[in-house]
N, CA, C and O atoms as a Tripos MOL2 file, in Angstrom:
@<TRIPOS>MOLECULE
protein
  276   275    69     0     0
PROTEIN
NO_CHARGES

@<TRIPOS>ATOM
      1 N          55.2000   24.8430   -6.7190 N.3       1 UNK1
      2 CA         56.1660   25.8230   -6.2800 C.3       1 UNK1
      3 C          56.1390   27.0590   -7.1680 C.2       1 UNK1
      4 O          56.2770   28.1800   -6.6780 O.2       1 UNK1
      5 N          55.9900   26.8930   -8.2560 N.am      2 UNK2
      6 CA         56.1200   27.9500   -9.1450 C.3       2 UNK2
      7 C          54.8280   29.3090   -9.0200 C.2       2 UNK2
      8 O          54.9440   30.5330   -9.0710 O.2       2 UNK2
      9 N          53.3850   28.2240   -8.8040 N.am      3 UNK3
     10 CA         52.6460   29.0080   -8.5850 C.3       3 UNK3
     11 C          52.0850   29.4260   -7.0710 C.2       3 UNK3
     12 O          50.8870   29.5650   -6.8220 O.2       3 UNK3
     13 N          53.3190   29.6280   -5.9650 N.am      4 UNK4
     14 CA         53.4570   29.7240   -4.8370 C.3       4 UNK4
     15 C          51.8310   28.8400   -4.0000 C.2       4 UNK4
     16 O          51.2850   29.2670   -2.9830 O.2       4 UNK4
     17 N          51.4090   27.6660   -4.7460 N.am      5 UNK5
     18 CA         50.1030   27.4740   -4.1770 C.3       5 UNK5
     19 C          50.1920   26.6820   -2.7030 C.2       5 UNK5
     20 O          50.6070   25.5310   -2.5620 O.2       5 UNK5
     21 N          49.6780   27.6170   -1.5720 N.am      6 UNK6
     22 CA         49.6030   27.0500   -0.1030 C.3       6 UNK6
     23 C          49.4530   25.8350   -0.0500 C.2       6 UNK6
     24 O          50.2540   25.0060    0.3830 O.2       6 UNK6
     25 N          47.7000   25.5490   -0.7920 N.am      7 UNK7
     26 CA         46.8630   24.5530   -0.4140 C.3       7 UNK7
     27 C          47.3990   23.2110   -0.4810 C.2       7 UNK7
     28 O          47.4130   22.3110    0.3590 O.2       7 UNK7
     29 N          48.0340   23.3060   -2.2040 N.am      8 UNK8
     30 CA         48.7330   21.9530   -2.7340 C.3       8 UNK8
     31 C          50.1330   22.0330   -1.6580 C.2       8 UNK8
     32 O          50.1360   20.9030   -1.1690 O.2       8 UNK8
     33 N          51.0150   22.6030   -1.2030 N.am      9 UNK9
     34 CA         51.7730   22.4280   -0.8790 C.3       9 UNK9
     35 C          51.4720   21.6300    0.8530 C.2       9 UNK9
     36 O          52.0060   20.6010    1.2660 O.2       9 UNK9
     37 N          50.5970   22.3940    1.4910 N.am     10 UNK10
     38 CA         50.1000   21.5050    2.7150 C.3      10 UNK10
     39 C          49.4560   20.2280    2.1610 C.2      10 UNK10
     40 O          49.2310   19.4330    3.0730 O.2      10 UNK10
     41 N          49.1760   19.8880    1.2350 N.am     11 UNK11
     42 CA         48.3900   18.6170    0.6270 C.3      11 UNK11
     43 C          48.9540   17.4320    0.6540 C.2      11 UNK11
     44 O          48.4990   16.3350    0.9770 O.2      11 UNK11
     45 N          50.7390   17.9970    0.0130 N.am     12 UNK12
     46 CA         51.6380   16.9430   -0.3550 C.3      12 UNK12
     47 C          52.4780   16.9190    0.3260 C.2      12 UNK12
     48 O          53.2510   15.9660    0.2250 O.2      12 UNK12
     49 N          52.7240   17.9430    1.3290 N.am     13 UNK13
     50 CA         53.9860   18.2390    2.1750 C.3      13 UNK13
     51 C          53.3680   17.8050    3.7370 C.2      13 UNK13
     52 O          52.2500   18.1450    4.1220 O.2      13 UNK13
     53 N          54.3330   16.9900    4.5390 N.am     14 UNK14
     54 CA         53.9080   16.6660    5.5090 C.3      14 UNK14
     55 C          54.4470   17.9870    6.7210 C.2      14 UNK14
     56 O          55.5640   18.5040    6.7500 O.2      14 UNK14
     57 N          53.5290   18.2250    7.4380 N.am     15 UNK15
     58 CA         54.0720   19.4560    8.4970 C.3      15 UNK15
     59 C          55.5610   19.3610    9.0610 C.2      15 UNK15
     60 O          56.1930   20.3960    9.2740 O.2      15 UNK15
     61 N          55.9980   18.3580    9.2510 N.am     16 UNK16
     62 CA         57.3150   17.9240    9.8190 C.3      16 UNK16
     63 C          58.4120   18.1650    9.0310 C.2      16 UNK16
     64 O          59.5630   18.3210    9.4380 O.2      16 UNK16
     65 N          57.9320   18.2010    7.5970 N.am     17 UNK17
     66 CA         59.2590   18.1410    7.2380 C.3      17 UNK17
     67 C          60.2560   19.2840    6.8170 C.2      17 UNK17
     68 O          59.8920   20.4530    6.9470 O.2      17 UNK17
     69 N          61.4410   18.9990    6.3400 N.am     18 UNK18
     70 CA         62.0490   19.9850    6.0040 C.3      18 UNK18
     71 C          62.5360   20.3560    4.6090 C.2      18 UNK18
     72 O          62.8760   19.3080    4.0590 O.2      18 UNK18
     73 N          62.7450   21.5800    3.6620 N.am     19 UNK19
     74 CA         63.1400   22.0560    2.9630 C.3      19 UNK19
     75 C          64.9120   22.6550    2.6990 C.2      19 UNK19
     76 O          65.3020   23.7120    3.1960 O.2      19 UNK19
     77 N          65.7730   21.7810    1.8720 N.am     20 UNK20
     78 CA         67.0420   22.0370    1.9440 C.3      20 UNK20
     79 C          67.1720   22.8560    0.4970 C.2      20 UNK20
     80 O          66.8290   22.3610   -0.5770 O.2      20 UNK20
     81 N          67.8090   24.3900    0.6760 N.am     21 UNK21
     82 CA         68.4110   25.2260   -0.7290 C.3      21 UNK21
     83 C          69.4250   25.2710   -0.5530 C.2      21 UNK21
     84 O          69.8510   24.7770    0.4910 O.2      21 UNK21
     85 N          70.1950   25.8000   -1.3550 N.am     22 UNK22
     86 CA         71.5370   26.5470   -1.5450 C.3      22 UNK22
     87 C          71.8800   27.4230   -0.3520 C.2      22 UNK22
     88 O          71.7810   28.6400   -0.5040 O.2      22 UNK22
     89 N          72.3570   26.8320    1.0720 N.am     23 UNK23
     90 CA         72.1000   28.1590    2.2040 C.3      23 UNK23
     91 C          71.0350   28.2790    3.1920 C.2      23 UNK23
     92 O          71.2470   29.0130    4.1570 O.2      23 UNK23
     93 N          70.2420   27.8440    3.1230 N.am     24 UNK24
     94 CA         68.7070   27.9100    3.4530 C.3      24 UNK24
     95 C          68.1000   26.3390    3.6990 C.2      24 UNK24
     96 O          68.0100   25.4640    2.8370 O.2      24 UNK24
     97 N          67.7820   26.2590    4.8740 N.am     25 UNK25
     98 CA         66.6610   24.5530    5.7000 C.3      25 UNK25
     99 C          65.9490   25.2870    6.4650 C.2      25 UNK25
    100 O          66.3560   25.9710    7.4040 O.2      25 UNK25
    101 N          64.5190   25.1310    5.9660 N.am     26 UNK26
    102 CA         63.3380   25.6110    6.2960 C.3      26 UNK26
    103 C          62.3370   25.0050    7.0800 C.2      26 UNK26
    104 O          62.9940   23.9710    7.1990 O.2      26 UNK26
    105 N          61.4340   24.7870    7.6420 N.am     27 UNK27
    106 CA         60.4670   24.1190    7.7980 C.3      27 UNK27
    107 C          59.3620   24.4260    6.8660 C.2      27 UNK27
    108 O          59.6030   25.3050    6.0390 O.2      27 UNK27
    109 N          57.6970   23.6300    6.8300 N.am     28 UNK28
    110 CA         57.0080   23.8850    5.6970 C.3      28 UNK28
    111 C          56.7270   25.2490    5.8770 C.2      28 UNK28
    112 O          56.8690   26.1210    5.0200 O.2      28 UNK28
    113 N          56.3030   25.4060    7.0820 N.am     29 UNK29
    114 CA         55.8470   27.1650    6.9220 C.3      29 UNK29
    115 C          56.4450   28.1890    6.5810 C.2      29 UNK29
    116 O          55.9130   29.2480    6.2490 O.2      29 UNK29
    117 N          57.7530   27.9240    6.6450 N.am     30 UNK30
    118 CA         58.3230   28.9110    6.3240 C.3      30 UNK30
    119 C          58.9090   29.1840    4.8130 C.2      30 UNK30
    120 O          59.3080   30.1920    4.2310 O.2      30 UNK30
    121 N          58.7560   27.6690    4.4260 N.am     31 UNK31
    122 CA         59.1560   27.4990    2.9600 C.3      31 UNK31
    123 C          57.9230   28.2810    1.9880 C.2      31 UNK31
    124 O          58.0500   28.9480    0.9610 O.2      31 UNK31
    125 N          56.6000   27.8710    2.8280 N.am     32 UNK32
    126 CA         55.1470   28.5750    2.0420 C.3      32 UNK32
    127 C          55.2680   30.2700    1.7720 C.2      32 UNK32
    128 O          55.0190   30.9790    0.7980 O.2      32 UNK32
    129 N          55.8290   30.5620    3.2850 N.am     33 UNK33
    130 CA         56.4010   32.1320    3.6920 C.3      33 UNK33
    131 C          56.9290   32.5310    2.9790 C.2      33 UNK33
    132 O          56.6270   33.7020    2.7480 O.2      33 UNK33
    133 N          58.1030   31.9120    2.0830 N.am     34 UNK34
    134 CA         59.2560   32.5430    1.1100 C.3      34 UNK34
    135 C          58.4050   32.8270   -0.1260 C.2      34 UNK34
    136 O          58.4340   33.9100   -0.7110 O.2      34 UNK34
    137 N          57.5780   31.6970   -0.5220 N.am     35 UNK35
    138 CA         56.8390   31.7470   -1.5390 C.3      35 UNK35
    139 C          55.7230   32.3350   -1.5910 C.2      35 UNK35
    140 O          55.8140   33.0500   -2.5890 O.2      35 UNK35
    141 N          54.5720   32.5020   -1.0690 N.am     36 UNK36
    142 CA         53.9000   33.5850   -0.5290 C.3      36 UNK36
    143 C          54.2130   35.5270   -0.6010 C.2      36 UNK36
    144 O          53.6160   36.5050   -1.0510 O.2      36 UNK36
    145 N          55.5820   35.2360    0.1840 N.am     37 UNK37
    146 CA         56.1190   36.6830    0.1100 C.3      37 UNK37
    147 C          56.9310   37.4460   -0.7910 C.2      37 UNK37
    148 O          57.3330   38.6080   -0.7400 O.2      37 UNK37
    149 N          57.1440   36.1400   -1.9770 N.am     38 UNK38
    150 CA         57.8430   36.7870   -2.9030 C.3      38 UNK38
    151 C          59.4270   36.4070   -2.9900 C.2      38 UNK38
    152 O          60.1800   36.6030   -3.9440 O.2      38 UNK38
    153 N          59.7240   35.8030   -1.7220 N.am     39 UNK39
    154 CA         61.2990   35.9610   -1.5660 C.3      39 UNK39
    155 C          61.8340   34.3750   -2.6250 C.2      39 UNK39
    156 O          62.8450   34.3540   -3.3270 O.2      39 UNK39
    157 N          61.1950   33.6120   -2.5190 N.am     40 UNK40
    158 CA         60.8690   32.4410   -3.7940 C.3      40 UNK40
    159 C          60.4290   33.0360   -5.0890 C.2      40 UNK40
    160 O          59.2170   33.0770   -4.8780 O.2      40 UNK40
    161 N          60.5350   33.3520   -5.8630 N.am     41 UNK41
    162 CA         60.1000   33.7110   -6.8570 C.3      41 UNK41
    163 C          60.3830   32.8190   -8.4640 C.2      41 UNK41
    164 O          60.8750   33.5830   -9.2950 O.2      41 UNK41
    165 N          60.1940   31.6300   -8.9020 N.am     42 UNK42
    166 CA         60.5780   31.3740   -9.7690 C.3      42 UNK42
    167 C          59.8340   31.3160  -10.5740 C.2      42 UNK42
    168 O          58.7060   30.9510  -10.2430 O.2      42 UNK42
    169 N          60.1310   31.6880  -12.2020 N.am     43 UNK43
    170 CA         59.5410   31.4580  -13.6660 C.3      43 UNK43
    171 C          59.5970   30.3890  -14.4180 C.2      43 UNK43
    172 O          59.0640   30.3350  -15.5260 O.2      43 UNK43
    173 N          60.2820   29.3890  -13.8570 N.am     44 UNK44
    174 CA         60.3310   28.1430  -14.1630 C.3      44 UNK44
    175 C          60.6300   27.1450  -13.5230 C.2      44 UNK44
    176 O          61.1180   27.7290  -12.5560 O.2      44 UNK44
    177 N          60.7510   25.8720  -13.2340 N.am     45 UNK45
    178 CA         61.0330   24.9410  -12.8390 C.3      45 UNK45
    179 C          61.6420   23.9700  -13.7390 C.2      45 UNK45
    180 O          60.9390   23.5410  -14.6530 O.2      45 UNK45
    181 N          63.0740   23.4790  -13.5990 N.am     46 UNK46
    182 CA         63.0030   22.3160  -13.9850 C.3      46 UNK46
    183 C          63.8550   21.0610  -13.4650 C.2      46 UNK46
    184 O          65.0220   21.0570  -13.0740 O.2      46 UNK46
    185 N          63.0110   20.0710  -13.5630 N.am     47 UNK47
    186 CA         63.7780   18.8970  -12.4470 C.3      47 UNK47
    187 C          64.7930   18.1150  -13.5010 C.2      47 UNK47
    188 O          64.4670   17.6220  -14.5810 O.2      47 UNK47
    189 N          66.2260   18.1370  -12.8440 N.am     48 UNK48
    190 CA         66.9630   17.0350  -13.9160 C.3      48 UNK48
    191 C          66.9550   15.3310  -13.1600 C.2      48 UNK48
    192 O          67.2530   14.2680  -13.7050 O.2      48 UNK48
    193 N          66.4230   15.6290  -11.4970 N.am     49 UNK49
    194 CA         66.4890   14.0490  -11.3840 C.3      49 UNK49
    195 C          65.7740   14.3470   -9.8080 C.2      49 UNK49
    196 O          65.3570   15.3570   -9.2420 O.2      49 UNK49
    197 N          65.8830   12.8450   -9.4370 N.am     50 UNK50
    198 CA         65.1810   12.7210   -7.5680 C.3      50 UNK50
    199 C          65.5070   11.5080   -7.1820 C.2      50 UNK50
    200 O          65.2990   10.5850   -7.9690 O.2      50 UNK50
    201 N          65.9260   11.3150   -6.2530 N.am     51 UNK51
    202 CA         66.2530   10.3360   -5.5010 C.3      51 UNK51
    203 C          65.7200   10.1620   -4.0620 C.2      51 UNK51
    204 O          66.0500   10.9690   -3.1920 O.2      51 UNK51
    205 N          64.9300    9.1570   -3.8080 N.am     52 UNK52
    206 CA         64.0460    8.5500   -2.4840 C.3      52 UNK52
    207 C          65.0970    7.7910   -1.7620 C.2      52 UNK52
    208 O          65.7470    7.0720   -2.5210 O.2      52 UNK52
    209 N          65.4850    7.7360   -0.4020 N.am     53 UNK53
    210 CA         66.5660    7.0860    0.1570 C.3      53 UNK53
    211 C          65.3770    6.9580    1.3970 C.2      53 UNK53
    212 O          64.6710    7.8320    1.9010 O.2      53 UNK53
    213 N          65.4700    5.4980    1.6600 N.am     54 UNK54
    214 CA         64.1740    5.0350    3.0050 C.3      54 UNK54
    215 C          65.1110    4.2250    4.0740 C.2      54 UNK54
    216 O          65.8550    3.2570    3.9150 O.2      54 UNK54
    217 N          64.8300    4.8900    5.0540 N.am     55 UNK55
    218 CA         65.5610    4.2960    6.3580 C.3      55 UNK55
    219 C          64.7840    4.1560    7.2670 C.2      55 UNK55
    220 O          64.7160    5.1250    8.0230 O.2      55 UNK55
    221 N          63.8540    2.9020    7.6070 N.am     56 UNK56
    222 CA         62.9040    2.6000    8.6160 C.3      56 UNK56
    223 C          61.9330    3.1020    8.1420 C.2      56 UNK56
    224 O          61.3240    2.7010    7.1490 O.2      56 UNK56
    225 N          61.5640    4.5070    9.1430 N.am     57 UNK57
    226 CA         60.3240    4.9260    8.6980 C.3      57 UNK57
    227 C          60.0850    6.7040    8.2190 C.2      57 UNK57
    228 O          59.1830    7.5400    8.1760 O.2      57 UNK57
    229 N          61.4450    6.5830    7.9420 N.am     58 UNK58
    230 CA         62.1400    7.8640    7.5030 C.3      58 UNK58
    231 C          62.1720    8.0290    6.0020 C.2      58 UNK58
    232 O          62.5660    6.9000    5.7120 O.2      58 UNK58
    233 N          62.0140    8.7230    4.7140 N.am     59 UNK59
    234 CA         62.8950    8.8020    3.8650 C.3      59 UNK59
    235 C          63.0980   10.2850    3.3680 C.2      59 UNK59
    236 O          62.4680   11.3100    3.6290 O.2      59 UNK59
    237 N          64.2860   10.0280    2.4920 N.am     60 UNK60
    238 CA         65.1240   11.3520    2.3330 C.3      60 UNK60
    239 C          64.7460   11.4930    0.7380 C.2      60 UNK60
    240 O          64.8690   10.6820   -0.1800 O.2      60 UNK60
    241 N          64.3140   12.6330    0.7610 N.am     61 UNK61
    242 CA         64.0670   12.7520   -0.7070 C.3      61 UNK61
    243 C          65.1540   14.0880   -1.7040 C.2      61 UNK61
    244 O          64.9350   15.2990   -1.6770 O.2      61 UNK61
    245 N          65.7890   13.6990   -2.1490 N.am     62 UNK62
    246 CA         66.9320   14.5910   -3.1810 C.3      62 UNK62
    247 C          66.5350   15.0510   -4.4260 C.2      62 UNK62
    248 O          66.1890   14.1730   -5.2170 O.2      62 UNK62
    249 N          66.4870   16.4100   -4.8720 N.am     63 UNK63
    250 CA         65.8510   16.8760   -6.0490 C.3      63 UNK63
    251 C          66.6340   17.6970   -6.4900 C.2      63 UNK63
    252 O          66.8690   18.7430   -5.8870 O.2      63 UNK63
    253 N          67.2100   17.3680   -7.6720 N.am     64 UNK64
    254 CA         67.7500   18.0580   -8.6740 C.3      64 UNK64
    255 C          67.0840   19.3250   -9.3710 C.2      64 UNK64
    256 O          66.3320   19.1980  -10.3370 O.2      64 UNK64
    257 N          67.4080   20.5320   -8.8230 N.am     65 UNK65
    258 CA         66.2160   21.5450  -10.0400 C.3      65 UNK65
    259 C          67.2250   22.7620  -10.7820 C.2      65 UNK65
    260 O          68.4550   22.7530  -10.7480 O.2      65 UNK65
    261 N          66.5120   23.6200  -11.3360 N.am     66 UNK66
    262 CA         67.1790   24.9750  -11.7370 C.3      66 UNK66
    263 C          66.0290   25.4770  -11.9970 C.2      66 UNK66
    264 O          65.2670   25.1090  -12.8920 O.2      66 UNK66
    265 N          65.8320   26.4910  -11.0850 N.am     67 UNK67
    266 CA         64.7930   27.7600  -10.4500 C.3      67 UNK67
    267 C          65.3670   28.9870  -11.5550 C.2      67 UNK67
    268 O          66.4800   29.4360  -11.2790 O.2      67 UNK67
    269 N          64.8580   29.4030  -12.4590 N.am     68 UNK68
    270 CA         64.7050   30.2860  -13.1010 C.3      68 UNK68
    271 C          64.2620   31.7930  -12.9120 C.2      68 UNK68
    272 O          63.7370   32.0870  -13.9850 O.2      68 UNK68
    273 N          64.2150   32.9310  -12.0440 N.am     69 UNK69
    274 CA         63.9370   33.8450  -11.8750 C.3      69 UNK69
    275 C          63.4130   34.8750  -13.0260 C.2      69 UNK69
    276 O          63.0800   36.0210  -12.7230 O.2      69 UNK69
@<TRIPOS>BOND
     1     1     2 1
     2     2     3 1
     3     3     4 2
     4     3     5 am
     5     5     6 1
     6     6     7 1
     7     7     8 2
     8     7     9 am
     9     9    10 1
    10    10    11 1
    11    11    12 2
    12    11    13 am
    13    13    14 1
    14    14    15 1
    15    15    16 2
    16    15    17 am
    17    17    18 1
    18    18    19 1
    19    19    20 2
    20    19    21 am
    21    21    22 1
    22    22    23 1
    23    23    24 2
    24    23    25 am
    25    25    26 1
    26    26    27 1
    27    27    28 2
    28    27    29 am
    29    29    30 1
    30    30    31 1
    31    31    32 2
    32    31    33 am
    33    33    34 1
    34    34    35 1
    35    35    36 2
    36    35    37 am
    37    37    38 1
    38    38    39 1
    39    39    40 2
    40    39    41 am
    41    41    42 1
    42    42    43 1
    43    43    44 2
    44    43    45 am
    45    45    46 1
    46    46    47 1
    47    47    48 2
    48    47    49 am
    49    49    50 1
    50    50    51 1
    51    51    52 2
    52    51    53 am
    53    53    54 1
    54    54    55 1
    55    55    56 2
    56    55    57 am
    57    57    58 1
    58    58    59 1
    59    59    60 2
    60    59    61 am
    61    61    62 1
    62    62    63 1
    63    63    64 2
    64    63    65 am
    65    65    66 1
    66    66    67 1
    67    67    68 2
    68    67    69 am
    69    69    70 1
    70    70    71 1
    71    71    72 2
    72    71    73 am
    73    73    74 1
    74    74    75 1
    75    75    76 2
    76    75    77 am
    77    77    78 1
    78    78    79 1
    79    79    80 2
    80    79    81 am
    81    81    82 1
    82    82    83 1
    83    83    84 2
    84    83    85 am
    85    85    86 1
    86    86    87 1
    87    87    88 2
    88    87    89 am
    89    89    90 1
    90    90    91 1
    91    91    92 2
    92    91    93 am
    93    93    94 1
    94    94    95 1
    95    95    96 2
    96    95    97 am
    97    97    98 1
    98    98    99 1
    99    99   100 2
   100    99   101 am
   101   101   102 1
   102   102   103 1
   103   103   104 2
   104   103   105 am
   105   105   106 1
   106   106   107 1
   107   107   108 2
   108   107   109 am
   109   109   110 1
   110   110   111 1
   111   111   112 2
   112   111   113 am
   113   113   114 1
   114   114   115 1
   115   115   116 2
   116   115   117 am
   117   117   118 1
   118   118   119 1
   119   119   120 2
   120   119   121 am
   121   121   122 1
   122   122   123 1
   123   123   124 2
   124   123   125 am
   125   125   126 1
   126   126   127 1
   127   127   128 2
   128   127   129 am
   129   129   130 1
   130   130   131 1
   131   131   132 2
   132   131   133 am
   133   133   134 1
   134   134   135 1
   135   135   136 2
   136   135   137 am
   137   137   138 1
   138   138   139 1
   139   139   140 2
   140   139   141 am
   141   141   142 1
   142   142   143 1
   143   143   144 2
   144   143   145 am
   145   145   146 1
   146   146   147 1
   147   147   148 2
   148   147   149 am
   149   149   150 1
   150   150   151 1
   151   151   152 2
   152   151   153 am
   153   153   154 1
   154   154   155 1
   155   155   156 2
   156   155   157 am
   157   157   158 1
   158   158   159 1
   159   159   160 2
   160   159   161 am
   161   161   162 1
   162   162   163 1
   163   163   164 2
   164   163   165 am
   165   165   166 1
   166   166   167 1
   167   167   168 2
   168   167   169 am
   169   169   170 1
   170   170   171 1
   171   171   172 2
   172   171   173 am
   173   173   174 1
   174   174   175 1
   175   175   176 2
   176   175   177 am
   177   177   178 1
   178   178   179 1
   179   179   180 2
   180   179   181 am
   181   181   182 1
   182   182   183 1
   183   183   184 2
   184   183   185 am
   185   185   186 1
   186   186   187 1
   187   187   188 2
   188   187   189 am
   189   189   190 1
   190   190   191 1
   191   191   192 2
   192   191   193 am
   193   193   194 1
   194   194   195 1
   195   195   196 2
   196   195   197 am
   197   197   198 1
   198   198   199 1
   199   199   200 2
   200   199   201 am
   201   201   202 1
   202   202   203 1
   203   203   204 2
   204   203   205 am
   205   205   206 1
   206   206   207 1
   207   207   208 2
   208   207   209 am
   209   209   210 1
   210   210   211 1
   211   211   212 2
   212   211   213 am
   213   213   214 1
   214   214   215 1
   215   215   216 2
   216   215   217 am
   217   217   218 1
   218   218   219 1
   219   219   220 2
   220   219   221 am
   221   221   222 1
   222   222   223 1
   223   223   224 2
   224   223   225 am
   225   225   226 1
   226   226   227 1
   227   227   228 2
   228   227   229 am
   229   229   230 1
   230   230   231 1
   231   231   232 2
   232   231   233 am
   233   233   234 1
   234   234   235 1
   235   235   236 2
   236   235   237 am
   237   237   238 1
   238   238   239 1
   239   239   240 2
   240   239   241 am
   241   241   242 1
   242   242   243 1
   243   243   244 2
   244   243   245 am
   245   245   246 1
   246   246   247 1
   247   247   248 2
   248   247   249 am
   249   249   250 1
   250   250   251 1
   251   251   252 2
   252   251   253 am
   253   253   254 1
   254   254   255 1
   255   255   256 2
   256   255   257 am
   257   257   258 1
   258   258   259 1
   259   259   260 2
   260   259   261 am
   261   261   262 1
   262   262   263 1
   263   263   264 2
   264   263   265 am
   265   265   266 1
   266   266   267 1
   267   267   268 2
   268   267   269 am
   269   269   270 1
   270   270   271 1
   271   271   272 2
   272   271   273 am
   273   273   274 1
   274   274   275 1
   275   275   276 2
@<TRIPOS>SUBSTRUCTURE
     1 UNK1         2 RESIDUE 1 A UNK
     2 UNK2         6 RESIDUE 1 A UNK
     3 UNK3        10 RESIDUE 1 A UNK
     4 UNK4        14 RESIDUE 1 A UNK
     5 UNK5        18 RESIDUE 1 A UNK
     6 UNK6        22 RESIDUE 1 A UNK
     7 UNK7        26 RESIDUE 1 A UNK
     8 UNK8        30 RESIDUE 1 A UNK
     9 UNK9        34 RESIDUE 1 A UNK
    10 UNK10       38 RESIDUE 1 A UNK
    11 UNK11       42 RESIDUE 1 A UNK
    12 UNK12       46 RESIDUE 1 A UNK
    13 UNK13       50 RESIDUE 1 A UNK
    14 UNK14       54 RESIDUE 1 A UNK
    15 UNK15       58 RESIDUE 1 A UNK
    16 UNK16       62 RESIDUE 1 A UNK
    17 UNK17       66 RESIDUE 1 A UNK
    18 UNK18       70 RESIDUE 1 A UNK
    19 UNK19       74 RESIDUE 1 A UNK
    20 UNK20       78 RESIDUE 1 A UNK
    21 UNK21       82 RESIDUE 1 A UNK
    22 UNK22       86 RESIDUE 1 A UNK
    23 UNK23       90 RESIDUE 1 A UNK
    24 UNK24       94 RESIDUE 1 A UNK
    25 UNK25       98 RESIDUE 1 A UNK
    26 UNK26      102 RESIDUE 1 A UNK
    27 UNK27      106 RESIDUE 1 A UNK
    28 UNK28      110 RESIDUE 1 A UNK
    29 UNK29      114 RESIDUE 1 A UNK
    30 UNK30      118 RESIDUE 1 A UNK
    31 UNK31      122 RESIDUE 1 A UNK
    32 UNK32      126 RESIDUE 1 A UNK
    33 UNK33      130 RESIDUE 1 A UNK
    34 UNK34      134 RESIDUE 1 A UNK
    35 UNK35      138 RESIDUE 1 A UNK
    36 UNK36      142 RESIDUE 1 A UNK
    37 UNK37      146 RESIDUE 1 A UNK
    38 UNK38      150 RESIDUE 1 A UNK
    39 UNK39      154 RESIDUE 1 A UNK
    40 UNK40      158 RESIDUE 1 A UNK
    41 UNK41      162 RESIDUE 1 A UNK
    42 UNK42      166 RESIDUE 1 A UNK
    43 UNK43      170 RESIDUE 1 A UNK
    44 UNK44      174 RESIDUE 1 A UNK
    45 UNK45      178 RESIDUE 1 A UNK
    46 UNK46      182 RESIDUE 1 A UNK
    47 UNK47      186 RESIDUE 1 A UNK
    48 UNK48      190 RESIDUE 1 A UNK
    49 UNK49      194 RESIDUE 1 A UNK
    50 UNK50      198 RESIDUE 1 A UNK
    51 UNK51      202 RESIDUE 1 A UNK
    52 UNK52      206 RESIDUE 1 A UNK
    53 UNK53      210 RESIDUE 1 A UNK
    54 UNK54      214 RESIDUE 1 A UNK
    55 UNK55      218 RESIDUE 1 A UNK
    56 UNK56      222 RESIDUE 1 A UNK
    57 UNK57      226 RESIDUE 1 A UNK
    58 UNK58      230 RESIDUE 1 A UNK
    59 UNK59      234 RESIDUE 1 A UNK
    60 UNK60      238 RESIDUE 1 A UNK
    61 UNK61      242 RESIDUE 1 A UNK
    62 UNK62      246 RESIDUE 1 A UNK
    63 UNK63      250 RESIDUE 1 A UNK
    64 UNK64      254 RESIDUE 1 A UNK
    65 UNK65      258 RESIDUE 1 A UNK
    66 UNK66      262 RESIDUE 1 A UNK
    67 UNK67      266 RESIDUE 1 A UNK
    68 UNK68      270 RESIDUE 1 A UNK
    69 UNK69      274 RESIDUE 1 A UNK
């Protein structure tokens, strides 16, 4: 994320899914879009936690961060 990279992000990110911010649920392309265009911009990353929640064949993944500008 930090280094807005497309490739890795289609690598690890499945097309379907979705991106939840502060305000903002994205799909992948458009999440790449923010980052790509600048409107993502962070100088740091850092994760304080994550949580995997699996329901069938679903799971929900929760990430704790603070995006640094």
């Amino acid at each position: 994320m930090g280094n807005a990279d497309e490739n890795r992000m289609r690598l690890y990110a499945k097309e379907q899914c979705q991106f939840v911010h502060i305000g903002v649920t994205c799909d992948l392309k458009k999440e790449i879009e923010y980052y790509a265009n600048g409107i993502f911009k962070p100088t740091n990353i850092t994760f304080h936690n994550q949580k995997v929640n699996i329901f069938n064949n679903t799971a929900v993944v929760l990430t704790a961060t603070m995006l640094y500008y």
